[in-house]
N, C-alpha and C positions, 0 to 999 in steps of 0.2 A: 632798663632802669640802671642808673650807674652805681658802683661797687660801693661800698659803703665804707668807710674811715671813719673809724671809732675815738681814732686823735683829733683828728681835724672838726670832727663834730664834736665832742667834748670841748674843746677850747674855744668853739664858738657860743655853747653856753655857758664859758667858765673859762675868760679868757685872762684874769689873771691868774690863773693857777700854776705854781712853779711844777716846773719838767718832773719830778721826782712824784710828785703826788698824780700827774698825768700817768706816768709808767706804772704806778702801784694800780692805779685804775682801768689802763690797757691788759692789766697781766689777769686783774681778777676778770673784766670783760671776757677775756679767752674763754678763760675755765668754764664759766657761767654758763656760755651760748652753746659748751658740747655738748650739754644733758639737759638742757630744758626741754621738759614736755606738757601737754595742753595744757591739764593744768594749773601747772608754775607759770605759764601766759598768764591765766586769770588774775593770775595774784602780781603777774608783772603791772598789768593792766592797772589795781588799785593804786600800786604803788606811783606809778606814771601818769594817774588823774587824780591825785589828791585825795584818794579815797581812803576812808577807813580799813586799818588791818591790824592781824594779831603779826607779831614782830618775833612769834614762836612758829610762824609758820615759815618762816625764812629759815631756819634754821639751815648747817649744812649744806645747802645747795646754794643760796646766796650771800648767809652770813658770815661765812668763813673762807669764800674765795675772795672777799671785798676786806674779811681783817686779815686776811695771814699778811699781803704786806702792808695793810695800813689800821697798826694794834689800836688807833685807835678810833676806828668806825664801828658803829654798832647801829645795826637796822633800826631798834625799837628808840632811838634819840634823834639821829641823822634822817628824817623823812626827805626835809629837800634833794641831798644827797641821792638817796634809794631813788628817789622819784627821778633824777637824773639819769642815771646807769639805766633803769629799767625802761626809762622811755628808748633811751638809745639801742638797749638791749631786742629792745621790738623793732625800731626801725630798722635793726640785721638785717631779721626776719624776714621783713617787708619786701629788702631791698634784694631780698633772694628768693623774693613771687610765692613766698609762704602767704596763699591765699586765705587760709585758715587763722593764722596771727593776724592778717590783716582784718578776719571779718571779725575775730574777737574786740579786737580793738575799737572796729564802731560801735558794735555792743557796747561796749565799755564806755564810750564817749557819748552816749546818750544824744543820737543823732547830731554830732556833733556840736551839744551845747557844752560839754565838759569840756576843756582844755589840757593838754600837757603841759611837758616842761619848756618843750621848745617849741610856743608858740602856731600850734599848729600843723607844725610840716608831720611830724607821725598823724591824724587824721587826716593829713591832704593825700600821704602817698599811699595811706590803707586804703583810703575810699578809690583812688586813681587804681590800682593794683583789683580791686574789686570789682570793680566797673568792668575793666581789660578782658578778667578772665568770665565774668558774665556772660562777657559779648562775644565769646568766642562760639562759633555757629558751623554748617559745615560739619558732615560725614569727610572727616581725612586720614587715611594709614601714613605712615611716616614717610614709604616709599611705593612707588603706583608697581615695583615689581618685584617681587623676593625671589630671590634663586641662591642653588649652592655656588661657591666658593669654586672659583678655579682651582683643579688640580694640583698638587705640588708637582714638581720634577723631579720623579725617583729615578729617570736615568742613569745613573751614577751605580745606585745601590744596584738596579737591573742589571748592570754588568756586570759587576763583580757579582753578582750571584750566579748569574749564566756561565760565566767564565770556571770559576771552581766547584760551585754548586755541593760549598759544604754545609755544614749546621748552622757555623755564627754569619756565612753571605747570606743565607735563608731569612734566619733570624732577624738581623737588619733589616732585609727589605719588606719581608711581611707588617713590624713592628712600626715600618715609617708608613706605608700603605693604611695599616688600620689606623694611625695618627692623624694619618690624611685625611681621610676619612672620619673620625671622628669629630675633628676641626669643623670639618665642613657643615656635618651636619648640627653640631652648638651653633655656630653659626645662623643658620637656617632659623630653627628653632626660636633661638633669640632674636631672631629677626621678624617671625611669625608672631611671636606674643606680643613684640612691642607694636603691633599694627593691631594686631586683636584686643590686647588694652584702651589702644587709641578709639579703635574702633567702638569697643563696650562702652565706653567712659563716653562718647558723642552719643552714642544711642540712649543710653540714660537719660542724660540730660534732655534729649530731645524727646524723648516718653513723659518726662517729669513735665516738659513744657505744653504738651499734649493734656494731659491729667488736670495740669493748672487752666489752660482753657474751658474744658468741661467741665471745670468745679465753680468756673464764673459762669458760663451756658446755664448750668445745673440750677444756679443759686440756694445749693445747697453747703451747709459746716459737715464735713465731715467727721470732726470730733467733738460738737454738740449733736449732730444728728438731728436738726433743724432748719427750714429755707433761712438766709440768710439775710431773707428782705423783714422778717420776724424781729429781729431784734433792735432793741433800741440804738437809734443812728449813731448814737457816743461811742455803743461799743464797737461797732463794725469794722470800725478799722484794728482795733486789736487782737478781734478773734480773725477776720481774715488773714493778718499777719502772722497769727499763730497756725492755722488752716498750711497756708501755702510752706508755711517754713517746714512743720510734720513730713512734708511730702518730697522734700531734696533727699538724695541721698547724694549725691556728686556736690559738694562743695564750690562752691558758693553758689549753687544754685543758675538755674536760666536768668539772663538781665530780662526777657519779657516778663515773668514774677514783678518787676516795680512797674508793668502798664499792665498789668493786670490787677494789680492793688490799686494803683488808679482810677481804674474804670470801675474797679466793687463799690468804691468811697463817692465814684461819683461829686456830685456837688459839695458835699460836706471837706471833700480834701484839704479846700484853704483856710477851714473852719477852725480857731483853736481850738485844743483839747486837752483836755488834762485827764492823766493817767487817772486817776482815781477816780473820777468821772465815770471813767467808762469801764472801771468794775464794777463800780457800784451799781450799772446798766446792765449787771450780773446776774443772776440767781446764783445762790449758791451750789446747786446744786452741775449747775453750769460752768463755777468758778474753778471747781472740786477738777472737773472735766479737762479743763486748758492749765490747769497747775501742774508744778515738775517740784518732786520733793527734793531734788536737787541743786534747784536754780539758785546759783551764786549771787550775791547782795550786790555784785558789780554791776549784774544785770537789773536794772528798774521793772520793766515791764512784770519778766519772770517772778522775780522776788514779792511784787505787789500782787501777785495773782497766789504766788506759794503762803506770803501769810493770813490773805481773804480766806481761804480755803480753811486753814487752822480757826478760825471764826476769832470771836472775842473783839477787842478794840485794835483792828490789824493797822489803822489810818496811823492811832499813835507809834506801834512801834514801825511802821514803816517809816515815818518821819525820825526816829530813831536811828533805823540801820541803814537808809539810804537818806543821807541827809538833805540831798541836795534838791533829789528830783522831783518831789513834791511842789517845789516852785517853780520849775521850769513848765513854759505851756510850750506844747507843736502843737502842729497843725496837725488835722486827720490822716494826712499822706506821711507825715514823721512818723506819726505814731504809731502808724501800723506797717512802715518800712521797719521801723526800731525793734515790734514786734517782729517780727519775719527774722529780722536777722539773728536774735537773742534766740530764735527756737532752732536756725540750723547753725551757729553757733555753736548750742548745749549739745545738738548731735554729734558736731566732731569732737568734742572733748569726751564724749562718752556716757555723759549724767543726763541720757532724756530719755531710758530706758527704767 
């Protein structure tokens, strides 16, 4: 993926902007991108689809690297603005295989019916950047042989030790020998984990992809505790999405997870749906089950299952907090990719615990 320009992509969405207001908005870019964490993603994400937000949550980490040189931006007025920096602030991300930014960002874009600032390219290169590291398949260590470090050449020190063989020739040459030596084996060491990680990290994934086959075999929810031919066909696609997402722990998951959701949804896939629909295909007691008390407003799926759960009239205030989603239809296959991705999403940020 090519390096990213934060000037050059700025002026393409804001190309009369004079030089001076460009530099005040490359200096607070810097600042921005050294400390954001997941998250401050979340919240980049509202910012960069038009979403509702508190403009106290910006505080410090976005509102004061964006006023110190331009006194006078302020989050809670300037949304166009925010929404520009924070889309490009992700496209960084992106563009440095931050898999994690990128699957927030689908989340966030509600199967890519929501739009940014600029027209799509931050959905097109999350989703490309997603896809990539899905497909990545293949038991590979870094390198097929690890061995120590050649020797240094203490000849030198050996001599002049042999030669006088007093305290400080000894001294030297023992000191560069255990150096050597030690070298060698960091070395090694670091060379063995970084194969061993590689190694874990394939293996994972490939047990997760295992796990998601026999959960389709099985036709059983593993977090309803239910066959999954039992439930009404609206929701199916949601709670499977929810199902397979529980069970990633390697970000962003196996790409076989979306022909496996496939094949659950079966006929229904090209079928419109709509999220409410298919809680309402709920029990409560079911709803309770697949809810995260955590799930951010960014995310539709999560959010409409987190305030069903709370009981009461959840339809209204979800057409409240998530304004938009309510009238967006997918199909069976969006809607339960959108799920899947909103639940190992919320596990890398931390809130699905």
């Amino acid at each position: 993926m090519a390096e990213f320009n934060f000037i050059e992509a700025y002026k393409g969405l804001q190309p009369t902007a004079e030089r001076g207001l460009i530099e005040a908005r490359d200096k607070a870019f810097t600042e921005i991108v050294g400390k954001v964490n997941m998250p401050q993603v979340v919240d980049l994400c509202r910012l960069a689809f038009h979403l509702p937000y508190r403009a106290e949550n910006y505080d410090g980490w976005f509102q004061q690297p964006m006023n110190g040189p331009d006194p006078q931006f302020f989050v809670a007025h300037d949304a166009a603005e925010a929404g520009r920096i924070a889309t490009l602030i992700l496209r960084h991300f992106v563009s440095r295989n931050s898999s994690n930014v990128a699957l927030a960002v689908l989340a966030a874009s509600y199967a890519g019916k929501r739009q940014a600032f600029d027209h799509g390219e931050l959905s097109t290169t999350s989703r490309d950047l997603v896809t990539a590291s899905s497909r990545k398949g293949g038991m590979t260590a870094p390198s097929a042989e690890i061995a120590l470090k050649e020797a240094g050449d203490l000849a030198k020190q050996n001599a002049e030790m042999t030669a006088t063989f007093d305290a400080a020739k000894v001294g030297a040459f023992v000191g560069a020998s255990v150096n050597d030596l030690r070298g060698g084996s960091e070395a090694a060491v670091k060379a063995l984990n970084a194969a061993y990680q590689a190694l874990r990290k394939d293996n994972l994934r490939l047990a997760e992809e295992t796990n998601m086959l026999w959960w389709h075999v099985g036709d059983w929810s593993n977090i309803l505790d239910v066959p999954r031919s039992s439930l009404p066909k609206k929701s199916v696609g949601l709670v499977s999405g929810i199902d397979l997402g529980a069970m990633v722990t390697v970000s962003p998951g196996p790409y076989g997870a979306y022909g496996i959701l496939k094949q659950a949804i079966g006929a229904d896939g090209d079928k419109p749906a709509s999220l409410t629909d298919a809680v309402d295909g709920l029990t409560p007691e079911q709803i309770g089950r697949l809810a995260l008390p955590k799930a951010p407003d960014a995310y539709p799926v999560l959010t409409a299952l987190r305030l069903a759960a709370a009981g009461g009239d959840w339809k209204t205030q979800f057409a409240a907090v998530v304004r938009d989603a309510g009238d967006i239809k997918l199909t069976g296959l969006e809607l339960a990719t959108q799920a899947y991705r909103e639940r190992v999403s919320i596990s890398d940020i931390g809130w699905a615990g």
